[in-house]
N, C-alpha and C positions, 0 to 999 in steps of 0.2 A: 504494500500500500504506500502511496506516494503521499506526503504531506509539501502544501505549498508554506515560503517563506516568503514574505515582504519585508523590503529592506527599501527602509525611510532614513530622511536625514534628520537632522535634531528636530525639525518641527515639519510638520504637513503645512502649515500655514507659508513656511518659508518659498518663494517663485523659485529660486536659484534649484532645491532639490530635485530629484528624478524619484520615480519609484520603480523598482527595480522586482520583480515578479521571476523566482525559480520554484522547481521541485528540488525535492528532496527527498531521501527512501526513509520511511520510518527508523531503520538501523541508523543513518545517519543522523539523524535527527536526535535520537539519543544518544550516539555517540559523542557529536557533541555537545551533548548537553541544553540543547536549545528548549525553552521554557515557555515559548509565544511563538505564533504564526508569525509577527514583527519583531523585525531587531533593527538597529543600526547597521547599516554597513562596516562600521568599525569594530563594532561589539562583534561582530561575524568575523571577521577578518583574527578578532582578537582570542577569541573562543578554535577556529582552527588552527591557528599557530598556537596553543598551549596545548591543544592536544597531539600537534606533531611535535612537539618538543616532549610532552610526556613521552611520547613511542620511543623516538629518539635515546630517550634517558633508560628506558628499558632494556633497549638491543644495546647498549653500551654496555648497563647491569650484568647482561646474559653472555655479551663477551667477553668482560672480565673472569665472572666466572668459569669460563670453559677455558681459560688463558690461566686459570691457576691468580690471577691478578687481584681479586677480592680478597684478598688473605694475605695480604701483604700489607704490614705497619706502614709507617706514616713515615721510619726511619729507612725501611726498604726502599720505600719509592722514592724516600729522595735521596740515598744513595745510587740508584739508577738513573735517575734526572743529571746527579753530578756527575756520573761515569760518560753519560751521554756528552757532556758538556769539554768533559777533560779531552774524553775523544777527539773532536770537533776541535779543540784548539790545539792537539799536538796533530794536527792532519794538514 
């Protein structure tokens, strides 16, 4: 089932705005979290980029972990950051 979104600017009364008329799949629509058939443009904009920033933060979570890298103090890593670094200036 398709749910429609309207995407208004700060005010309907405003001439300068447009209204901006998509669908969208139910999945999406809870995906992102969206709470009204109307949103801002920016509140939309702002709403998919947190949630591809969460994904994002996830597949990094899940790489580390398969990398053995989650498990690794805070003295590790930055032993490896300096190793990296020394490298880099004796090269």
């Amino acid at each position: 089932m398709k749910k429609i979104v309207f995407l208004r600017g700060a005010t309907q009364m405003n001439s300068n705005m447009q209204t901006l008329q998509i669908k969208i799949s139910k999945s999406d629509f809870e995906r992102y979290k969206l709470k009204s058939t109307e949103i801002k443009f920016t509140d939309l904009v702002e709403l998919i980029s947190n949630e591809y920033a969460r994904e994002t933060l996830l597949d990094c979570n899940e790489i580390a972990e398969q990398e053995g890298l989650s498990k690794m103090t805070s003295e590790e890593i930055n032993a490896e950051i300096k190793a990296v670094r020394d490298a880099k200036d004796h090269s």
